[in-house]
Kinemage of the C-alpha trace (Angstrom):
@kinemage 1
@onewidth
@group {chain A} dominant
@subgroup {mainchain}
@vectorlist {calphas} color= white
{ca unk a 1} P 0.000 0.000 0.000
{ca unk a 2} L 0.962 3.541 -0.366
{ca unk a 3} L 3.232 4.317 2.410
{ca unk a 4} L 3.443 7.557 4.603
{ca unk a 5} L 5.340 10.516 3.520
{ca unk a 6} L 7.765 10.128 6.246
{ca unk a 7} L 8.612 6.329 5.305
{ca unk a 8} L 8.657 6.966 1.831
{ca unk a 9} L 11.930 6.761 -0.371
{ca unk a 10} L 13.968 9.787 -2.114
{ca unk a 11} L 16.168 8.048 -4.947
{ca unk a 12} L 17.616 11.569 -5.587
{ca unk a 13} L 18.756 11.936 -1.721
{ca unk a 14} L 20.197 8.733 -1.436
{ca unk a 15} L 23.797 8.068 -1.618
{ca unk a 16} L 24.000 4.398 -2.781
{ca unk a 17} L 25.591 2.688 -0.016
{ca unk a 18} L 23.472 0.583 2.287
{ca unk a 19} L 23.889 -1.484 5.516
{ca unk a 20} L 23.307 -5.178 4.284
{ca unk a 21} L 21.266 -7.213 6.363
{ca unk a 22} L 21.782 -11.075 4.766
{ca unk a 23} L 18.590 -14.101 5.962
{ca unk a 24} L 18.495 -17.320 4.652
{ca unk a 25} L 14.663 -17.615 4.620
{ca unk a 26} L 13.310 -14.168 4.603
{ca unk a 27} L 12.379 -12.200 1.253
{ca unk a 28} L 11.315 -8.738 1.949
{ca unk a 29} L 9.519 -6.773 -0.793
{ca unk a 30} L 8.909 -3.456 -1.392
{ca unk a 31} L 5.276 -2.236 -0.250
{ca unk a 32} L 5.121 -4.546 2.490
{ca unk a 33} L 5.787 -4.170 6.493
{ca unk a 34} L 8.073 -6.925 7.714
{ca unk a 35} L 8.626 -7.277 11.774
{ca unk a 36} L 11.956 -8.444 12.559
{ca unk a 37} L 13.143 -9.707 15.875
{ca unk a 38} L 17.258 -8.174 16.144
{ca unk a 39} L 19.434 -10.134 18.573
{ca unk a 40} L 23.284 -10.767 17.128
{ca unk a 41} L 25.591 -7.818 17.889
{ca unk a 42} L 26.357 -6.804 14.191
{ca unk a 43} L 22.953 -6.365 13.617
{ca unk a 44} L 22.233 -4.182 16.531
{ca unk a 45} L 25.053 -2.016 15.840
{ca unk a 46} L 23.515 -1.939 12.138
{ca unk a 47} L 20.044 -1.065 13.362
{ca unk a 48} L 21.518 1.459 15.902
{ca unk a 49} L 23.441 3.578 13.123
{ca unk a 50} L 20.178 3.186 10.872
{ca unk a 51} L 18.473 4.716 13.729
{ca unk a 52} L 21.082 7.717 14.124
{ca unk a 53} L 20.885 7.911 10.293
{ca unk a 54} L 18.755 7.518 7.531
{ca unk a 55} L 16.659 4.560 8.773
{ca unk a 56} L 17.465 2.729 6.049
{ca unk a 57} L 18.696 -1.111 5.679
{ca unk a 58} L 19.231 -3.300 2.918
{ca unk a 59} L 17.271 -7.115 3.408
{ca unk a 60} L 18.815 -9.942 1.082
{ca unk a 61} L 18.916 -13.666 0.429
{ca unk a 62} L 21.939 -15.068 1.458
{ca unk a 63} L 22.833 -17.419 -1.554
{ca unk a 64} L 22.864 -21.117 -1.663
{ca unk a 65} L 26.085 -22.617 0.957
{ca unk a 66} L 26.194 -19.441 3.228
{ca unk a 67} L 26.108 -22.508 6.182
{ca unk a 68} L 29.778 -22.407 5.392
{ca unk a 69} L 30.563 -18.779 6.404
{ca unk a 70} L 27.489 -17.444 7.934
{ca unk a 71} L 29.760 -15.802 10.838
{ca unk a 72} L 31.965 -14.185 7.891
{ca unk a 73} L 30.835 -12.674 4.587
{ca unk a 74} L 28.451 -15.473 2.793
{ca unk a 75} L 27.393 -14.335 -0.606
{ca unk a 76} L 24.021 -12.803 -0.995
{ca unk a 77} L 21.756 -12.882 -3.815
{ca unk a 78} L 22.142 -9.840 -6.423
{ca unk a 79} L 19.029 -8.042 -5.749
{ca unk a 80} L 17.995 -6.840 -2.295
{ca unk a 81} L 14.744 -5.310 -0.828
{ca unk a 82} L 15.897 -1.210 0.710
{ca unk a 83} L 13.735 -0.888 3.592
{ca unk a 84} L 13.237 2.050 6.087
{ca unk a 85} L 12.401 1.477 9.736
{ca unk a 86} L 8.941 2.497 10.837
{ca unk a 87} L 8.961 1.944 14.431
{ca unk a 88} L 11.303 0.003 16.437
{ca unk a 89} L 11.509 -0.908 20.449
{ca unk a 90} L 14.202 -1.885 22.350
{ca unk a 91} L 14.572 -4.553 24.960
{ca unk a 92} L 16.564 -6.316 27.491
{ca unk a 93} L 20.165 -7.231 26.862
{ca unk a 94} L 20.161 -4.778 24.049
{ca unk a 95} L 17.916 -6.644 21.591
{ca unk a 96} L 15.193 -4.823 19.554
{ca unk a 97} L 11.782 -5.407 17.473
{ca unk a 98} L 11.162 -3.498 14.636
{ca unk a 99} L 8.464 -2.940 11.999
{ca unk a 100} L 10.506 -2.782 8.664
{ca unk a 101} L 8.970 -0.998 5.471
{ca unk a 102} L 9.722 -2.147 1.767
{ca unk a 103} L 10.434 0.686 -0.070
{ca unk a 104} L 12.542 -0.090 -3.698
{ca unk a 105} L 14.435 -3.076 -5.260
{ca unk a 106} L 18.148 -2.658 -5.080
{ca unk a 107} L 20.631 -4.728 -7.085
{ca unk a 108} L 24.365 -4.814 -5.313
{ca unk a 109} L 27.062 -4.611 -6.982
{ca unk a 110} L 30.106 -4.541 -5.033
{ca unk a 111} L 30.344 -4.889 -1.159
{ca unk a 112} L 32.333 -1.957 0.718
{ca unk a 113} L 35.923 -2.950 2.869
{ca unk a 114} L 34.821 -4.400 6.252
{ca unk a 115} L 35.214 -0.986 8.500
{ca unk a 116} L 32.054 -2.186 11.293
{ca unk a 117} L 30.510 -5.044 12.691
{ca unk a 118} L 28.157 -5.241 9.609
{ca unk a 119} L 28.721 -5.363 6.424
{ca unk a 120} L 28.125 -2.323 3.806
{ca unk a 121} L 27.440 -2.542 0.102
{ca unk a 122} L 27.191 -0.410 -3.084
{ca unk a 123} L 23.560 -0.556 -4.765
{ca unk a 124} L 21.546 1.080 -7.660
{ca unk a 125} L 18.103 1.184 -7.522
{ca unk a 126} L 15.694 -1.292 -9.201
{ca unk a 127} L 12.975 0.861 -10.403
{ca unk a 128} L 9.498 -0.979 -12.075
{ca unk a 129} L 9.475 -0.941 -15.315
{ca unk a 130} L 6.539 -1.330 -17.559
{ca unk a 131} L 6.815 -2.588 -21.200
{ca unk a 132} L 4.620 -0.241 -23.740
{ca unk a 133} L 3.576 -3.642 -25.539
{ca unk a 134} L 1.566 -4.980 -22.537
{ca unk a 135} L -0.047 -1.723 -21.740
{ca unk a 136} L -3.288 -3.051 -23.637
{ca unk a 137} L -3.324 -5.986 -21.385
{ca unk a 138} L -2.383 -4.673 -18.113
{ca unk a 139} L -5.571 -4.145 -16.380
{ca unk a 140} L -7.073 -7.806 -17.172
{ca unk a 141} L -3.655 -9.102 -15.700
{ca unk a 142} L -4.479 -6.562 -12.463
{ca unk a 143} L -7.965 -8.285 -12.339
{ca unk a 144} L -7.347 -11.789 -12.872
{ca unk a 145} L -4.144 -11.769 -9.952
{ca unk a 146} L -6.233 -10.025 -7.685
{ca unk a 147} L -9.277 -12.340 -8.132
{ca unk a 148} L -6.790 -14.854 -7.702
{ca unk a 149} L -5.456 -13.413 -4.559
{ca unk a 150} L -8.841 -12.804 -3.458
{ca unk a 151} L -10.009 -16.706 -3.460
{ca unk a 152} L -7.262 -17.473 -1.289
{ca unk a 153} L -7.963 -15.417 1.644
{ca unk a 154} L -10.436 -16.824 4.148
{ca unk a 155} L -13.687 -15.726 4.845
{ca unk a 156} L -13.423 -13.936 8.420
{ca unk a 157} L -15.050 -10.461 7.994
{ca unk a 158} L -11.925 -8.638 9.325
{ca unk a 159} L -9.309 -10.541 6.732
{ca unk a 160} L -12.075 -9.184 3.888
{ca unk a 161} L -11.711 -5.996 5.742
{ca unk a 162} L -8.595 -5.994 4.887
{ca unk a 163} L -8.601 -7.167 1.267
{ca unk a 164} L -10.811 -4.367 0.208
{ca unk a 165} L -8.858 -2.068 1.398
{ca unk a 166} L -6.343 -3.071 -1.082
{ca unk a 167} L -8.699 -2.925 -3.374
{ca unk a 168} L -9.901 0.844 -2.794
{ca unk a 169} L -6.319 1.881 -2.866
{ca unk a 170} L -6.380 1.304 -6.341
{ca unk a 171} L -2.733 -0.345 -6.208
{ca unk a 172} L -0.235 -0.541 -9.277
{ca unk a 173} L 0.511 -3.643 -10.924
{ca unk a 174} L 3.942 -3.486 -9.711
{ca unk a 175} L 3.078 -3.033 -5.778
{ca unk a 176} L -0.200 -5.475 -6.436
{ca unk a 177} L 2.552 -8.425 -7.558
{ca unk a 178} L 4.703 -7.415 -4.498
{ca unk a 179} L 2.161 -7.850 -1.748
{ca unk a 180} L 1.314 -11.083 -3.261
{ca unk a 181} L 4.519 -12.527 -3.582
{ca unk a 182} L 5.067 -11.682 -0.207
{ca unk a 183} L 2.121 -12.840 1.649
{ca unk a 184} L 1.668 -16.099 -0.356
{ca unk a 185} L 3.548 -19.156 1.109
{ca unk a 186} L 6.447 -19.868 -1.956
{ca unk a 187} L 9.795 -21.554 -1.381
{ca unk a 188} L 12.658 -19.058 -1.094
{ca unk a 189} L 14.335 -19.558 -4.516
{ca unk a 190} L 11.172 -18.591 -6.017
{ca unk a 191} L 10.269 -15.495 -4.092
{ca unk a 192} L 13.480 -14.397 -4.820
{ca unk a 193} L 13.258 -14.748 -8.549
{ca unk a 194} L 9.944 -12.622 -7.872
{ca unk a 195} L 12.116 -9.523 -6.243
{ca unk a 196} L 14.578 -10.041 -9.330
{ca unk a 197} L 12.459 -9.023 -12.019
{ca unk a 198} L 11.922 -6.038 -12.198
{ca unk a 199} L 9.626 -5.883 -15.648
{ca unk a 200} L 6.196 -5.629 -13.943
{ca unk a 201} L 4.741 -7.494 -17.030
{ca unk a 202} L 6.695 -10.963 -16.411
{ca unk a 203} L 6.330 -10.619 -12.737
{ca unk a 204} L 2.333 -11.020 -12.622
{ca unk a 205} L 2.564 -13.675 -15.094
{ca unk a 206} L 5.271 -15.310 -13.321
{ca unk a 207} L 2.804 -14.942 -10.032
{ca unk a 208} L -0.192 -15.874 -12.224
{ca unk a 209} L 1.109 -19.350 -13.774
{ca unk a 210} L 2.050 -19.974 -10.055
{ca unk a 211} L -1.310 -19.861 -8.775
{ca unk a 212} L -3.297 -21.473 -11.527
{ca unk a 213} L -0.428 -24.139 -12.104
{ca unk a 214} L -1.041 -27.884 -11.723
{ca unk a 215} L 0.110 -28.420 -8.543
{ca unk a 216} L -1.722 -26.726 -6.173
{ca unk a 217} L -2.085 -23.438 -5.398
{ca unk a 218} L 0.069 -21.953 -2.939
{ca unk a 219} L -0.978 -21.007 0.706
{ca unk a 220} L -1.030 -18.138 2.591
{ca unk a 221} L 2.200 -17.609 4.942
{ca unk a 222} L -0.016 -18.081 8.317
{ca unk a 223} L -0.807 -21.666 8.198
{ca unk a 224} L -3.888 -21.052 10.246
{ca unk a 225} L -5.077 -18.859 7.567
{ca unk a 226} L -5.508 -15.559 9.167
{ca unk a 227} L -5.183 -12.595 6.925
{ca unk a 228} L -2.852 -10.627 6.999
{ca unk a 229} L -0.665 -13.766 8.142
{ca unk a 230} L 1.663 -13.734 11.117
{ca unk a 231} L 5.395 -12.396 10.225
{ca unk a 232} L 8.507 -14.163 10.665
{ca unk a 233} L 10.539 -13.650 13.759
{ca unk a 234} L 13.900 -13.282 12.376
């Protein structure tokens, strides 16, 4: 959904460089609110300089193997999800929960000379992009993924509540594909093929073929099948 002003993101005000937070299991999106759970010391000194900062942190995949090295510098996967920090709280023993914001795609392309406890890397930004040839199309695509969307959410009154309030805010393609990606239960490697493409177009069909594909449509996140779903507590 549309965020507020004061989460949203200024490409022209940003520098490039970004604190990289690296999960195994967790694909953040842009246009979604992820709660994160921030125990290991690199990570709170990350989040604390965010905090002093810009508020801004950098969630990506960490690639295939990172078992290996996770202590060191495992690779990450080439496109990350720049989030801002909406609200945050801060607990015993110096942990802290925070509500994270997806703002823009980010592709990395080289990592900064370890100078902190948390790693640093050098992004551009991964804007949507919509092909001219599938402008025709583009609203039957909105429909049918939303319809789609819609027949997977269970019937309590308040997760409808909630559904048509995505529908009155009259969402893009692009932040339509993002929300469902992210609350839809997918395997890893596949949600992160999602946040690599950044052609709109391909992304809903991508999403699309998913959900009306032979094997089974996929689940919401929350196995009980509350909507929105429960968040993971990375």
């Amino acid at each position: 959904m549309p965020l507020p002003e004061d989460l949203k993101f200024d490409a022209a005000s940003f520098s490039g460089i970004a604190r990289l937070f690296p999960l195994p299991n967790l694909v953040m999106f842009p246009h979604v609110l992820q709660p994160l759970h921030v125990f290991e010391a690199r990570y709170r000194a990350l989040l604390e300089e965010a905090l002093d900062d810009d508020r801004l942190i950098a969630m990506a995949v960490l690639a295939p193997g990172w078992e290996a090295d996770y202590e060191g510098c495992p690779e990450v996967c080439p496109v990350a999800c720049l989030g801002r920090v909406a609200t945050h709280q801060r607990l015993d023993e110096g942990r802290y929960n925070l509500l994270l914001a997806g703002l823009v795609r980010v592709r990395i392309n080289d990592e900064l000379p370890r100078t902190k406890l948390f790693r640093e890397v050098r992004v551009e930004v991964c804007q949507d992009h919509y092909a001219p040839n599938a402008a025709a199309q583009r609203s039957q695509v909105h429909k049918e993924l939303f319809d789609c969307f819609r027949g997977l959410v269970p019937s309590a009154p308040a997760a409808h509540a909630q559904l048509e309030q995505l529908l009155r805010a009259e969402l893009s393609l692009g932040m339509l594909t993002d929300i469902v990606a992210y609350t839809l239960e997918l395997d890893v490697p596949y949600k992160e093929s999602l946040l690599r493409e950044p052609n709109v177009d391909r992304r809903a069909a991508l999403l699309l073929r998913r959900l009306s594909g032979a094997t089974g449509r996929p689940r919401l996140r929350d196995s009980s099948g509350t909507f929105p779903p429960d968040f993971s507590a990375n």
